[in-house]
N, C-alpha and C positions, 0 to 999 in steps of 0.2 A: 561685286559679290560681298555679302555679308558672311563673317567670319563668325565661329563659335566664340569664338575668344572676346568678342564687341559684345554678348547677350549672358556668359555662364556667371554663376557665380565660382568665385575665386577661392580655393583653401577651404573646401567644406568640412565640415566633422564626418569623421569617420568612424568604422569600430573594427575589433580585431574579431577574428572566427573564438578565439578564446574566452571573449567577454560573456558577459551574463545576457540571458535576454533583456532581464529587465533595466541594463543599463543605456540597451537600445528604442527600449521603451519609453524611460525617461525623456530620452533625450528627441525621441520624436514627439511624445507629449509637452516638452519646456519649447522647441524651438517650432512646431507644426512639422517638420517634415515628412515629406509622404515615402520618404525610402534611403538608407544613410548606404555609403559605398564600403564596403566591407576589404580591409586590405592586410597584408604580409609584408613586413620589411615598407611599406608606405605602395605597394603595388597590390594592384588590385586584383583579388579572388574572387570576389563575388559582389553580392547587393542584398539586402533584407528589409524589406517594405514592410507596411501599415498590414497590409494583407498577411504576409508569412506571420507577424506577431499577434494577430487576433485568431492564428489556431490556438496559441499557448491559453488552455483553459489554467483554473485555479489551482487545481491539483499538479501539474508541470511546468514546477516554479523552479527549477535546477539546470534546463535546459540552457543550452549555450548558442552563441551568433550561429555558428557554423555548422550548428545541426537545424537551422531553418533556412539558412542564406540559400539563393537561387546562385549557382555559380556559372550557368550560361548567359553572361552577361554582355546588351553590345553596350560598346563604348567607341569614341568619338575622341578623335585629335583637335585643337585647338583651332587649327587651319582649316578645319571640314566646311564647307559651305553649310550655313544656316538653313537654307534652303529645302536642300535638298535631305539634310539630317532630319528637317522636323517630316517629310515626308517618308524617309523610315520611321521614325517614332509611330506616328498616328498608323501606318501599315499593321504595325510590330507592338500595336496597344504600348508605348515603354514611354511613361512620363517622368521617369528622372533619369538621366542618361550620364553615366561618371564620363570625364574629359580627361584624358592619359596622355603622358609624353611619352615616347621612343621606348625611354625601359619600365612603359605600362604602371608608370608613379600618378597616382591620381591628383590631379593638378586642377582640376576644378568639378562641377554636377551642371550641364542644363536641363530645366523642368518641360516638360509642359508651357508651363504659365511663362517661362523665360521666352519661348517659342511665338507665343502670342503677343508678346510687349513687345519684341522685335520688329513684328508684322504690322503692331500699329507704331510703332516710332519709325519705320521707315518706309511707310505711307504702301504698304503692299495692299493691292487690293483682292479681294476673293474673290473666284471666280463663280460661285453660288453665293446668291444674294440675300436670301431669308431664310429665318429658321425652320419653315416648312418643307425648302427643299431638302436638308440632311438631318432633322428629327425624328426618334425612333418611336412609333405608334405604339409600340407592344412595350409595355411597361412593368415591370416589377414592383412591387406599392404593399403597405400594411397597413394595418389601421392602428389607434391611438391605443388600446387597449390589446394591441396585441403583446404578448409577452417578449420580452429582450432575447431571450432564448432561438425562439422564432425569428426573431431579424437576422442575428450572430449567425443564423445556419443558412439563414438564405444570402447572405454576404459571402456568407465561405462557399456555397455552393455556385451559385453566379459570378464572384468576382466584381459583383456591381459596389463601387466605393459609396454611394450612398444612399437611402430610399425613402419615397416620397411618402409621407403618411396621409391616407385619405381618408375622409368622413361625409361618407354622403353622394361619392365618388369627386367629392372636390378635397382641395388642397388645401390641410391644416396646418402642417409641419413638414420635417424632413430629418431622417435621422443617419449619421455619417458615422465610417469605421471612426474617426477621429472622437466622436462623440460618446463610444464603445469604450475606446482605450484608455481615455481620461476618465473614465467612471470604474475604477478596478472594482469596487463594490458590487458594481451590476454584472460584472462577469460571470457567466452562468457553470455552473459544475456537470459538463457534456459528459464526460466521463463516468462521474457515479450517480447521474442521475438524477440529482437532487440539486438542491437550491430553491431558493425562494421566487415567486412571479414579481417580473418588476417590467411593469408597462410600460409601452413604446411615449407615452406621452409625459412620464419621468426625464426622460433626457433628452426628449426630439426639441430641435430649434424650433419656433413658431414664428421668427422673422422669416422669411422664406425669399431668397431671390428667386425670380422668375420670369420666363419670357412668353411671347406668345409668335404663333404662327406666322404673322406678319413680321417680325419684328426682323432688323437686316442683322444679318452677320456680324458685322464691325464692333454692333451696338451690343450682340451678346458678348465680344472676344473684351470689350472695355468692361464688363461688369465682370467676367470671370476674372480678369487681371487687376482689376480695382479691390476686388473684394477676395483675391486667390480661394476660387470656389472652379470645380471642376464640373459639375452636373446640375443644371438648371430643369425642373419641371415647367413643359410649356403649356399653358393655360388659357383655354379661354374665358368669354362672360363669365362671374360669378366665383372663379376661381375651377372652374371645373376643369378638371385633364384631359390635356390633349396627346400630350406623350414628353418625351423626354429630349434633350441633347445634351453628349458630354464633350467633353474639351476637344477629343480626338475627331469627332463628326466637323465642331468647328475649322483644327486644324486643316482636315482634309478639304473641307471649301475654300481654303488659302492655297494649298498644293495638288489643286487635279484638276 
């Protein structure tokens, strides 16, 4: 059995319900992180991901951790099998999972991406073998010219962490909550309405990882962990769309 405690990371930063958001912000824009564990006396309350911070539009800049943090939060002992945790995760969509001792002190974060390194360092193999068999056809997608406004609503509306930007119905770019947050300028004013158009082809990445239908398993879980990217557009000829997979479909071809 593989142990949580052989794959977490150790002593994460954390924040308090009293901090500022955008202390939370910073600190998930300086170090990547996709979600910090939120705690009391070093015990954990809650969690505040990339998602909960990309409501905070421009006008609701006072707001605090613990008026966005999720407080139904699962968490995981040190001792929990690897295994079978990363198969609640992918179940339970939860790609950063806080690691608690006895009197619920947060003692470490396994990700996603932690999940995956695991699986290839200790040679587990999947039991679906190409991206075709757990790829999602029906795709969420904008184009280059579409306004930042537009994406920001359809992230918060779907919850999809990142969207593939199409031209042509082939694949130009891709644009990520992460790519939102680091751009405070582009943040749109939902509220009153107003702001400026700032096109999706201003801040979308044009390096684009990507897999295609044939391609195995192993070989997408090594480029999501090589590259800590969670959502690959799968492609065929030409660059054209075929549909999507994220980290969690990958997971699940390891655990079912």
């Amino acid at each position: 059995m593989t142990a949580i405690r052989d794959f977490m990371t150790q002593k994460p930063l954390c924040v308090k319900a009293g901090d500022p958001v955008a202390k939370a912000r910073t600190l998930i824009r300086k170090h990547g992180y996709r979600a910090l564990p939120v705690v009391e006396d070093g015990r954990l309350i809650g969690i505040i991901s990339r998602s909960d911070i990309l409501r905070v539009t421009s006008s609701r800049t006072n707001l605090t951790v613990g008026s966005l943090m999720t407080t139904r939060v699962y968490a995981a002992s040190q001792s929990d099998d690897l295994l079978k945790t990363a198969k609640t995760m992918a179940e339970n969509g939860v790609r950063q999972l806080p690691v608690v001792n006895s009197k619920r002190e947060v003692v470490g974060i396994l990700s996603a991406l932690d999940v995956l390194k695991s699986f290839i360092a200790t040679g587990v193999a999947p039991s679906k073998k190409r991206v075709r068999d757990v790829m999602s056809k029906s795709v969420v997608s904008c184009g280059p010219d579409d306004n930042i406004t537009k994406v920001w609503e359809m992230m918060l509306s779907t919850g999809f962490s990142g969207l593939p930007v199409l031209e042509k119905s082939k694949v130009v770019g891709i644009i990520t909550r992460m790519d939102l947050l680091k751009h405070g300028s582009a943040r749109p004013h939902i509220e009153s309405g107003k702001g400026r158009h700032m096109p999706v082809k201003k801040l979308m990445q044009i390096h684009v990882a990507t897999a295609t239908p044939s391609e195995s398993i192993g070989n997408v879980a090594g480029v999501m962990v090589e590259r800590r990217i969670i959502r690959l557009p799968v492609v065929e000829t030409g660059m054209k769309l075929a549909g999507i997979v994220d980290i969690e479909d990958v997971i699940r071809a390891y655990v079912h």
